[in-house]
C-alpha positions as CSV (number, residue, x, y, z in Angstrom):
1,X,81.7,71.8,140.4
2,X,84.3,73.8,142.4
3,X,87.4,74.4,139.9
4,X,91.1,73.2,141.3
5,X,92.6,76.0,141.0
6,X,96.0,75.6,142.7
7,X,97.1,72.5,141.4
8,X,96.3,73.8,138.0
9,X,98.2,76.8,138.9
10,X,100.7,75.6,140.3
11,X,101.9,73.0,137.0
12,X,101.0,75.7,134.5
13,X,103.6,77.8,136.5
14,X,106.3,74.9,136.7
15,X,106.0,74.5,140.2
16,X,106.3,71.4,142.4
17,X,103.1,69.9,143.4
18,X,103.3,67.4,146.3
19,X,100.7,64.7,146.7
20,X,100.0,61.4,148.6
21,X,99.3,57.6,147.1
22,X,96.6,57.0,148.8
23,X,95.8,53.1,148.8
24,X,93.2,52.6,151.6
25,X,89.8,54.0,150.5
26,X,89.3,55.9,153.8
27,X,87.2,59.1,153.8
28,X,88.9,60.7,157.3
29,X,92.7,59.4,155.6
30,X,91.5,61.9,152.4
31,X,90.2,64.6,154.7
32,X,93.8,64.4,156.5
33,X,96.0,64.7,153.6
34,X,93.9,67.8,152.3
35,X,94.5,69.7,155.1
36,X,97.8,68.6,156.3
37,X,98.6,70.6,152.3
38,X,99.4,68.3,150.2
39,X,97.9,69.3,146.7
40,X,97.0,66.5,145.5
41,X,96.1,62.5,146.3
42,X,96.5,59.8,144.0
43,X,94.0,57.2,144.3
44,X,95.3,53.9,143.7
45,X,93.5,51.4,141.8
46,X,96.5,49.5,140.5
47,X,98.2,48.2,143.8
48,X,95.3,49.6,146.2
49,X,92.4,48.9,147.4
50,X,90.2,51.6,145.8
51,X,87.2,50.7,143.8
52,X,85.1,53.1,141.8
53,X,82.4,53.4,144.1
54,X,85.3,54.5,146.8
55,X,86.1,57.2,144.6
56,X,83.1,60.0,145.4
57,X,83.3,59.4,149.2
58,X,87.0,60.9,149.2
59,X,86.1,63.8,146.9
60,X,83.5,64.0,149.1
61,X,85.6,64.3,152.1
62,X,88.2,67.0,150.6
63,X,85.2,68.9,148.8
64,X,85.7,72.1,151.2
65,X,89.2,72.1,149.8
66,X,90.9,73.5,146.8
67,X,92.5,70.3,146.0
68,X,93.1,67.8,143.5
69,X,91.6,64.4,143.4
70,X,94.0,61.6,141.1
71,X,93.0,58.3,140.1
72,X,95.7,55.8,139.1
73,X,93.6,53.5,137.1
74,X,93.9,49.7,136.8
75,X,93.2,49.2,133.1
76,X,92.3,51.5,129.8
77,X,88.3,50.7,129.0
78,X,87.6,53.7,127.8
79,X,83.9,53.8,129.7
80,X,85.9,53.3,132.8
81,X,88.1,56.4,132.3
82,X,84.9,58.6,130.9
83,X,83.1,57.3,134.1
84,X,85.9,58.8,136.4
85,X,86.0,62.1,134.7
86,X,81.9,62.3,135.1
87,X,82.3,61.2,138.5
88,X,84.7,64.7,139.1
89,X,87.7,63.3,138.8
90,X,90.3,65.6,138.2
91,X,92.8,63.8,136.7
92,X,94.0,60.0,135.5
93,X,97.3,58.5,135.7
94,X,97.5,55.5,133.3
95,X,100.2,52.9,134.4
96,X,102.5,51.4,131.7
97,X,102.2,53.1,128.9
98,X,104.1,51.7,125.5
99,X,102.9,53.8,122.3
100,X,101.8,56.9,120.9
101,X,98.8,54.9,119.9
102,X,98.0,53.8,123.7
103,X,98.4,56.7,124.4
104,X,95.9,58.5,121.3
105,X,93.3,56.2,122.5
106,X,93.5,57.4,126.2
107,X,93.2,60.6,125.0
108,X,89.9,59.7,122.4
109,X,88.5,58.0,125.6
110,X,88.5,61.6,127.8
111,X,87.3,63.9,125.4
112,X,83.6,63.8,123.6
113,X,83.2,63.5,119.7
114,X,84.1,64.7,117.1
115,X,87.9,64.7,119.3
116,X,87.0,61.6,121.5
117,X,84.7,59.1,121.4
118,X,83.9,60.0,125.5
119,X,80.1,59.3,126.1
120,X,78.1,62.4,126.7
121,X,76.0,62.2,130.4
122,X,75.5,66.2,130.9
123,X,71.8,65.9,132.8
124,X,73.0,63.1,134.8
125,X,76.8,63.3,135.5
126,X,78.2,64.9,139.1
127,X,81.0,66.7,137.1
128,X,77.9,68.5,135.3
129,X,76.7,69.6,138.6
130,X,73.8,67.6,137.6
131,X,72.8,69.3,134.4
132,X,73.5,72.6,136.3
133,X,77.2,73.4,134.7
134,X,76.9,72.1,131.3
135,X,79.3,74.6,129.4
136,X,82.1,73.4,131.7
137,X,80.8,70.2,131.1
138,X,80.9,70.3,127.5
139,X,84.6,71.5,127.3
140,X,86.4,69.2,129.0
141,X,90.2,69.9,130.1
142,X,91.0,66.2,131.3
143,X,94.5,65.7,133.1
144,X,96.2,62.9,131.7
145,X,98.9,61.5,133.3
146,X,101.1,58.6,131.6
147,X,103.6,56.0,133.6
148,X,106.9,55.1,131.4
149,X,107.9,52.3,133.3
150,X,109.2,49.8,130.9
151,X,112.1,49.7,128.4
152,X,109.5,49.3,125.8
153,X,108.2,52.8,126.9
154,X,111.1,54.3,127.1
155,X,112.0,53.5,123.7
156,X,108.9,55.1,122.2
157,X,108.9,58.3,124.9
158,X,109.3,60.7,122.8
159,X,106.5,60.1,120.6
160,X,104.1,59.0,123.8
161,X,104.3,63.0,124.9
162,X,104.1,64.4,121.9
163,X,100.7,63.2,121.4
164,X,98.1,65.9,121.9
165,X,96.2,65.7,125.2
166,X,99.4,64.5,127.7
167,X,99.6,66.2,130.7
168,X,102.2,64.5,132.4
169,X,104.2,61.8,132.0
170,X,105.0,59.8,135.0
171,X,108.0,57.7,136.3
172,X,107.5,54.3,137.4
173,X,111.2,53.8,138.9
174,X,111.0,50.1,140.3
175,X,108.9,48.8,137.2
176,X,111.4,50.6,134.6
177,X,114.2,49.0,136.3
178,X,113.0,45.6,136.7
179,X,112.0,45.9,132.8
180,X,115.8,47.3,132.4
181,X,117.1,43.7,134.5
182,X,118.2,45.5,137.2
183,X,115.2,45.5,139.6
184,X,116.2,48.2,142.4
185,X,119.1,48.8,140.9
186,X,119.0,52.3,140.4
187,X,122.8,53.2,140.6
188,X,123.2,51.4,137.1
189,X,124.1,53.3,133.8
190,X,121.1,51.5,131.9
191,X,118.8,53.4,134.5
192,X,120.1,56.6,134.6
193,X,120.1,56.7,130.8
194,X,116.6,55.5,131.3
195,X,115.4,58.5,133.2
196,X,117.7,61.3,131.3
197,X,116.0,59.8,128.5
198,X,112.4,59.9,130.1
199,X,112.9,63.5,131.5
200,X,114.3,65.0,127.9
201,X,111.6,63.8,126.3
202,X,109.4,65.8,128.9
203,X,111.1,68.6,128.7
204,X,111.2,69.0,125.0
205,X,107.5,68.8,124.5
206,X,106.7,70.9,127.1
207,X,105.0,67.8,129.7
208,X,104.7,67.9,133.4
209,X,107.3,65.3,134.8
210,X,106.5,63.2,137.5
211,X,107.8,60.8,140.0
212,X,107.7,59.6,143.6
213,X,110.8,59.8,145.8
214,X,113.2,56.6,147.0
215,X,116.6,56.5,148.9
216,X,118.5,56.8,145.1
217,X,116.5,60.1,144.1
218,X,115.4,61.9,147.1
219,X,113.0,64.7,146.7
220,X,115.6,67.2,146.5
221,X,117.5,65.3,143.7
222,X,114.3,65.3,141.9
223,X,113.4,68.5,141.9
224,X,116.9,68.9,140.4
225,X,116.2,67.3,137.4
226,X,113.0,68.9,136.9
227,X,110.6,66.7,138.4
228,X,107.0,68.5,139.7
229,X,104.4,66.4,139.8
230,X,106.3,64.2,143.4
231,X,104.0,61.8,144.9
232,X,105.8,62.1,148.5
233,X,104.4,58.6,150.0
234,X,101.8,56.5,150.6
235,X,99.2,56.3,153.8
236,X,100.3,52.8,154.2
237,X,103.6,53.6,154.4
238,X,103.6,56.7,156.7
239,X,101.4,55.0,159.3
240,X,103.4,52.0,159.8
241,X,106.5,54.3,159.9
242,X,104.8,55.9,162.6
243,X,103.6,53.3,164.7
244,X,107.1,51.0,164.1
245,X,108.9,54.9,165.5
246,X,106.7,55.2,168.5
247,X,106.6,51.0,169.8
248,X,110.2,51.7,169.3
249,X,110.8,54.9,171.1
250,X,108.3,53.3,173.9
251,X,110.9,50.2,173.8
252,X,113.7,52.5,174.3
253,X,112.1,54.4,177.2
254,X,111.9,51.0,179.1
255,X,115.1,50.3,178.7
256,X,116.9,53.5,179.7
257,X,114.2,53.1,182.6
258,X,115.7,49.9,184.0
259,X,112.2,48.7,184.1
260,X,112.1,44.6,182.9
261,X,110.2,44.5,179.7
């Protein structure tokens, strides 16, 4: 298995890492985000499309890259999780985390016994090179990524990223503020204590913190505060900005022509 060595780099460093939600399993839409340079997508299981057997087709299509491959997960079985890691998955971002004990058992799920209880497929497993790579294989460097988007995670933060075996810890800023009663509300105190709250915790036990940009906190804002793992958009998103720009440039060009629509 090729190593990802610049997004590794890159967090151990402190640096910002931008990646892409992507929600459409589309091989030549995975292709396009690796070399337009983003560092990373994000796979989205939760609110996308993406099933697991869409998952190998876009590592696949972004293997001739040095570049990450992120799954945002739907649930927490942990032979779903162990599957993505043997798969060559390069990291997991778990949505809604509550606990430190959620949190332990995502950890016990991604790491083989005596640490985890991960199931052992070294002979079989892509991330093995099929039985080819099996030292890699057998010391497994997982990154975990965990969403605090609820007041109940917020309230138990600090002891969510303490546990061993945290990566990241994630912002889910529409979530979190519906949970606070102020869906979209993000001017409010309640969130902004919210997120100081989130991002001390992060900092304090040395975690990679990470979010996704909106009008409230821009990318620049962000970074500020000390964010590095920024999701930038999502396919979705960027297309339909694109085509909604160019119908309405078109539009425009009609009219300034005096040409009858």
């Amino acid at each position: 298995m090729k190593t990802r060595g610049k997004f590794r780099t890159k967090v151990a460093d402190g640096a910002v890492s931008f990646g892409l939600l992507q929600t459409v399993p589309n091989t030549v839409l995975s292709y396009i985000a690796a070399l337009s340079g983003y560092d990373f997508i994000v796979l989205d299981s939760e609110h996308g499309t993406f099933y697991e057997p869409d998952y190998l087709p876009a590592m696949l299509a972004t293997g001739t890259f040095d570049f990450t491959t992120i799954v945002r997960v739907r649930g927490e079985d942990p032979t779903s999780l162990g599957r993505c890691l043997d798969m060559g998955i390069d990291g997991i971002i778990v949505p809604n985390v509550t606990t430190a004990h959620q949190a332990t058992e995502l950890v016990k799920a991604m790491h083989f016994p005596p640490k985890g209880s991960r199931g052992y497929a070294g002979s079989i497993a892509r991330s093995s090179g099929y039985g080819l790579d099996l030292e890699d294989y057998r010391k497994p460097d997982p990154f975990l990524s965990v969403m605090i988007e609820s007041e109940e995670g917020v309230d138990n933060v600090d002891e969510i990223v303490r546990v061993n075996g945290v990566s990241a810890v994630v912002v889910g800023h529409f979530d979190l503020s519906a949970s606070l009663g102020i869906p979209g509300d993000f001017a409010q105190p309640a969130y902004e204590r919210a997120l100081s709250r989130i991002e001390g915790a992060a900092a304090t036990h040395g975690k990679t913190l990470g979010s996704a940009p909106h009008p409230s906190y821009p990318v620049e804002r962000l970074i500020a505060r000390g964010h590095r793992l920024i999701t930038l958009s999502v396919d979705t998103k960027l297309i339909r900005e694109a085509m909604t720009a160019q119908i309405t440039a078109g539009n425009q060009a009609i009219a300034a022509s005096g040409v009858r629509f």
